[in-house]
C-alpha positions, 0 to 999 in steps of 0.5 A: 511830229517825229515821234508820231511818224516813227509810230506810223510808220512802224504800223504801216511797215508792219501793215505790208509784212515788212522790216524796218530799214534804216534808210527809209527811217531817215528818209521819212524823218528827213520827209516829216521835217520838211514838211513841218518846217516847210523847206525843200528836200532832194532825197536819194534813196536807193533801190530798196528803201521803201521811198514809197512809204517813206514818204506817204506815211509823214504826207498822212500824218502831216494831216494836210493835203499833199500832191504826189506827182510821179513819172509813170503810170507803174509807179502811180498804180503801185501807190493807189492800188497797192500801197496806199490801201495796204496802210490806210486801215493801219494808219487810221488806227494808229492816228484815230482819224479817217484816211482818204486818197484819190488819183487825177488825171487830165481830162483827155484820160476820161471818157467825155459823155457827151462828145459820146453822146453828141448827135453830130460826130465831129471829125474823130468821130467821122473816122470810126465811121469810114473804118468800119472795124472799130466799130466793135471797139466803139460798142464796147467801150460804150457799154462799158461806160454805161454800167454803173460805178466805172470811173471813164478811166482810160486805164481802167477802160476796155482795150480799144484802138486809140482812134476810137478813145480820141473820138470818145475823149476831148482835151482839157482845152476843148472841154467846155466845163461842168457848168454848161455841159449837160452831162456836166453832173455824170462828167467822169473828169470832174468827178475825179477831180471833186474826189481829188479836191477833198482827199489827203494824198493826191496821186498825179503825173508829172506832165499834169503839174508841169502844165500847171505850172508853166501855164499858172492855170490851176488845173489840180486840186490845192496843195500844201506840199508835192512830192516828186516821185522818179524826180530825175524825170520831172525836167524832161517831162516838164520839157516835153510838157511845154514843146509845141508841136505843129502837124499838117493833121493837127491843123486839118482837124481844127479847120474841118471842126470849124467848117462842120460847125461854123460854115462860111467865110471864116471857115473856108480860109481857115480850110484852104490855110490848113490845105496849103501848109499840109503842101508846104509841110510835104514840100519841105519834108521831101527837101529834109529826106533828099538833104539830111544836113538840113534836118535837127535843129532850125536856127529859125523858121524856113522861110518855105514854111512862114507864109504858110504858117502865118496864113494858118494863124491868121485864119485860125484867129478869125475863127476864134474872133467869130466864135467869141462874137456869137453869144446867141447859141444857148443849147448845151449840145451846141455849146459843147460842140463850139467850145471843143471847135474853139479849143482845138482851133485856139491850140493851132493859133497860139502854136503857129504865133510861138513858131512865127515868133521864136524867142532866143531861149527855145529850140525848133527843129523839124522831124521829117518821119512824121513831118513835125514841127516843135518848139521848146525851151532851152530850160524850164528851171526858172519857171519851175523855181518861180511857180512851184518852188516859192509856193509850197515844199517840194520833196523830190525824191528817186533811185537816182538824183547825184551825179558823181555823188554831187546833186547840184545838176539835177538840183538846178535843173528842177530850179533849186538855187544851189552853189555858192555864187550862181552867178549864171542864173538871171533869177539868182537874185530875186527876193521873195515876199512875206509867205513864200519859200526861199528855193535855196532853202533846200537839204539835200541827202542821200540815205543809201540802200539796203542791199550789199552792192560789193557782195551781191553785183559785180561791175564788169568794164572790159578794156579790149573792146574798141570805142564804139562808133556811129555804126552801133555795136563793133563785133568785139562788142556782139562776140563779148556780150554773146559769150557772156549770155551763155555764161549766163545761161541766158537770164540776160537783159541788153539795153542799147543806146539805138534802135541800131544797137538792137537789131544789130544784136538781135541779127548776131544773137540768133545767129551764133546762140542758135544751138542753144535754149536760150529764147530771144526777146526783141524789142521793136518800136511801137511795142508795150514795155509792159508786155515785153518784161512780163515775157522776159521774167517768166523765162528764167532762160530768156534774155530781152534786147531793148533800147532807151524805155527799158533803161528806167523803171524795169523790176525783175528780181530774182533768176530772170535776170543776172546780167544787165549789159549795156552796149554804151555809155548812153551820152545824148545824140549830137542830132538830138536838138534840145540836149545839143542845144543846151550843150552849145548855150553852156559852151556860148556861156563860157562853161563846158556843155559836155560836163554840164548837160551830156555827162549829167544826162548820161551818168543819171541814165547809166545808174538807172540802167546798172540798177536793174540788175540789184532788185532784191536781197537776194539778186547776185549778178553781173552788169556789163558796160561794153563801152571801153571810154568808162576807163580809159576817160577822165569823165568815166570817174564821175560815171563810175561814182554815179552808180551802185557800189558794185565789185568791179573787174576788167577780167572776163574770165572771172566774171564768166565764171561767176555767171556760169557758177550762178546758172549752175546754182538755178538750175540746181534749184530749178530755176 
């Protein structure tokens, strides 16, 4: 098996005019073994490795079906429309077999015929008609769904206003299924997943996996592997996953589908619950606004919100009891229409009875911005463990999994039984049966990078600067960052810990480097990530202002960026509830919540945004942490360790000349 990956691999590298790398030869090899031995791998692989490869190519040679789950959508195209294309033809040859790949997405991210084509427009549908500017989003999206050989890819759709694809789109819950839909045979969604079922290497995200795990519903094809891809994402999006979250408009939606559908008695309790909590959920935002210490986390359901709440419940279950109950409706049209009616009501009833009854291993707290209520899991190691780890080898896989050089909190947080006693965990010592695989059984290995980290990037940690404070950024802080983006010639990404930080920045910048050329890109909410770094690396001079979403996954090598300055270490916020959450359990446990969830949470982060800067062999620069506790605290140690090596200095004098010597070297070749 080996000695045929190194052959592949060799033909895939050459395939896609590459160098062999020694980290991705060990990676690959440690991926081959996993497989064939059938026991779970976490491996780190460093920015520039070429992991995509590295585990693609032994998933294809292995020769049995394998699930990719990735975080994001960059990483997913990247795989199904640039590097697994590149290889098939090379791989084919060299292993005389025909190669296939497929990607699967939920249902929601498919055009559903037949809601499109429904006579009677349901209450999304309704919208488009009450705001007559969508309409010509409508047309378009309908013409383009009608011309042969498109995929009702959401992705691959025209541009339309989101309304408009909710109101062409169901969930997997609403959707009645192939079997009984009379478009069941042109189904964009189920045409995906047949092309999924037959596949080799199938590209998913993982949210998709996370549902099917903690759901045990098969939602994806059958697989003898997965590989995590960005796996020191899967625990949040699994998290994310799994929270309920219960809206005024969520259930109004719901009870005006029951009434359009199922008119009567049912429907108008259903209607007038729907009614009294959207008031009750005014009513208690309202006292959050006027009272900011009752907002985060709920230690238990307000006592305004649980009559309303079980009301809703109540009725929602009796619309679900009569749709069950009337068997006589025979028409695919009308079938459609109930069976999305009972999908969206059953979601509200399932959500209220979790918020009535929360268990002591969840979360709730109440967002007044947008009056929401959630519910979430504490951790969601155990059913991870339980339902994906003893099934299959889990191969997991990022830029970024050791903290302090140790793997065991992201190893725990994804299930794996690491340490020698784990006593703490309830599941430690379970047996499993004849067939499944042991989660402790597990290698871990780190297989560096290419890139010279000491010669290419220097680590700037100034001391001078006072620690920041709740207020954002302290003016030592602005004065520094903008003394070094004109070192720098601009060429400068600044990522904050708060949307604060950024406007504060963005208000100082303009003011003090208005003299200079240097053009100013400032993220704001709602703004497309993509879009923005497009901007940021076509102007070598430009520097980009962003908060959290440009920590991770942001690829610019090359002039654009020689400076990545972070203005804090990026600790969660004590109002976040599930961080805080977990940190107070790990106290009430006798542990440290700081050493084992906010310090985790924070050095993972930081290594990703300290590894924008190194892109490529070529990439020279600066990052700057303006946040003095990374040398003046005992934990800066496991942060420092937890990042590229790079040459480190606290003399600003030195490293504004280093930046002023390397914007000279551009604009001397014209960059």
């Amino acid at each position: 098996m080996i000695e045929k990956m190194r052959k592949a691999l060799d033909a895939a590298v050459d395939a896609i005019g590459g160098q062999p790398r020694e980290g991705q030869i060990e990676m690959a090899e440690a991926v081959a073994n996993a497989l064939s031995d059938r026991h779970h791998l976490l491996v780190q692989a460093g920015t520039g490795t070429g992991k995509s490869l590295a585990y693609l190519v032994p998933a294809l040679v292995h020769g049995k079906k394998v699930l990719v789950a990735t975080a994001t959508l960059a990483l997913q195209r990247q795989l199904v429309e640039r590097d697994l294309p590149k290889i098939k033809g090379a791989l084919e040859k060299e292993l005389g077999r025909d190669l296939t790949f497929a990607v699967y997405k939920g249902v929601g991210n498919y055009l559903c015929l037949q809601k499109m084509n429904s006579a009677e427009p349901d209450p999304d549908g309704e919208v488009l008609m009450e705001i007559g500017t969508l309409e010509k989003d409508a047309k378009r999206l309908r013409a383009w769904a009608e011309t042969p050989g498109v995929s009702g890819d959401r992705d691959d759709a025209p541009d339309v206003d989101r309304r408009v694809w909710y109101a062409n789109s169901v969930s997997g819950r609403e959707c009645i299924g192939k079997d009984d839909c009379a478009y069941g045979s042109q189904c964009f969604a189920v045409n995906a997943k047949a092309k999924a079922q037959t596949a080799d290497v199938v590209v998913t995200n993982h949210t998709l996996l996370a549902i099917e795990i903690v759901d045990s519903h098969p939602i994806l094809p059958e697989r003898d592997a997965v590989i995590l891809d960005e796996a020191h994402e899967f625990m949040d999006r699994t998290t994310q996953a799994v929270t309920e979250e219960l809206t005024a408009a969520r259930v109004e939606r719901a009870a005006k589908m029951a009434k359009k559908h199922l008119p009567g008695k049912a429907a108008d309790a259903f209607a007038k619950a729907a009614d009294n909590f959207a008031e009750a959920l005014t009513d208690f935002a309202s006292d959050v606004r006027n009272d900011p210490t009752k907002a985060g986390r709920l230690p238990e359901l307000p006592a305004q919100l649980e009559a309303p709440i079980r009301k809703v419940k109540e009725a929602s279950a009796a619309v679900v009891a009569l749709i069950n109950a009337d068997s006589d409706v025979i028409d695919p049209d009308s079938m459609a229409e109930r069976a999305r009616v009972k999908g969206a009501t059953n979601e509200v009833q399932q959500t209220a009875t979790k918020m009535l009854k929360p268990s002591g291993h969840q979360v709730m707290w109440f967002e007044p911005t947008y009056s929401t209520l959630y519910l979430a899991p504490l951790s969601v190691s155990q059913v991870l463990r339980a339902n994906l780890l003893t099934e299959t080898p889990v191969i997991a896989t990022s830029a970024t999994l050791s903290v302090g050089k140790s793997f065991d909190a992201i190893a725990k947080s994804i299930g794996f039984v690491v340490g020698e006693s784990n006593s703490d965990d309830e599941d430690s010592e379970d047996k499993f049966e004849a067939g499944e695989i042991d989660p402790a059984n597990v290698q871990m290995l780190d297989v560096g990078s290419p890139f010279d980290f000491a010669k290419q990037g220097a680590l700037y940690l100034p001391k001078h600067i006072p620690e920041p404070g709740r207020d954002g950024p302290s003016k030592e802080a602005l004065t520094e960052l903008a003394e070094l983006i004109d070192a720098a010639g601009g060429r400068t990404l600044a990522l904050f810990s708060s949307w604060r930080g950024v406007e504060m920045a963005d208000e100082y910048l303009r003011k003090v480097l208005a003299e200079l050329e240097i053009p100013i890109i400032t993220q704001k909410r709602g703004d497309s990530v993509g879009t923005l770094v497009e901007r940021f690396a076509k102007d070598p001079k430009s520097i980009l202002l962003g908060t959290i979403s440009l920590w991770q996954g942001i690829d610019v090598p090359g002039p654009s960026c020689t400076l990545v300055a972070i203005d804090r270490i990026p600790f969660p916020r004590p109002d976040e509830p599930v961080m805080s959450a977990r940190a107070a359990e790990a106290d009430a446990a006798g542990g440290s919540g700081f050493m084992q969830v906010s310090l985790p949470r924070a050095a993972l982060l930081l290594a990703q945004g300290t590894g924008r800067l190194i892109r490529s062999i070529d990439d020279r620069g600066v990052v700057a942490i303006l946040d003095s506790r990374i040398v003046t605290k005992r934990y800066g140690s496991v942060l420092l360790n937890s990042m590229p090596p790079f040459w480190r200095t606290s003399d600003g004098a030195v490293i504004r000349e280093s930046l002023k010597r390397l914007n000279a070297d551009y604009l001397e070749a014209g960059e």
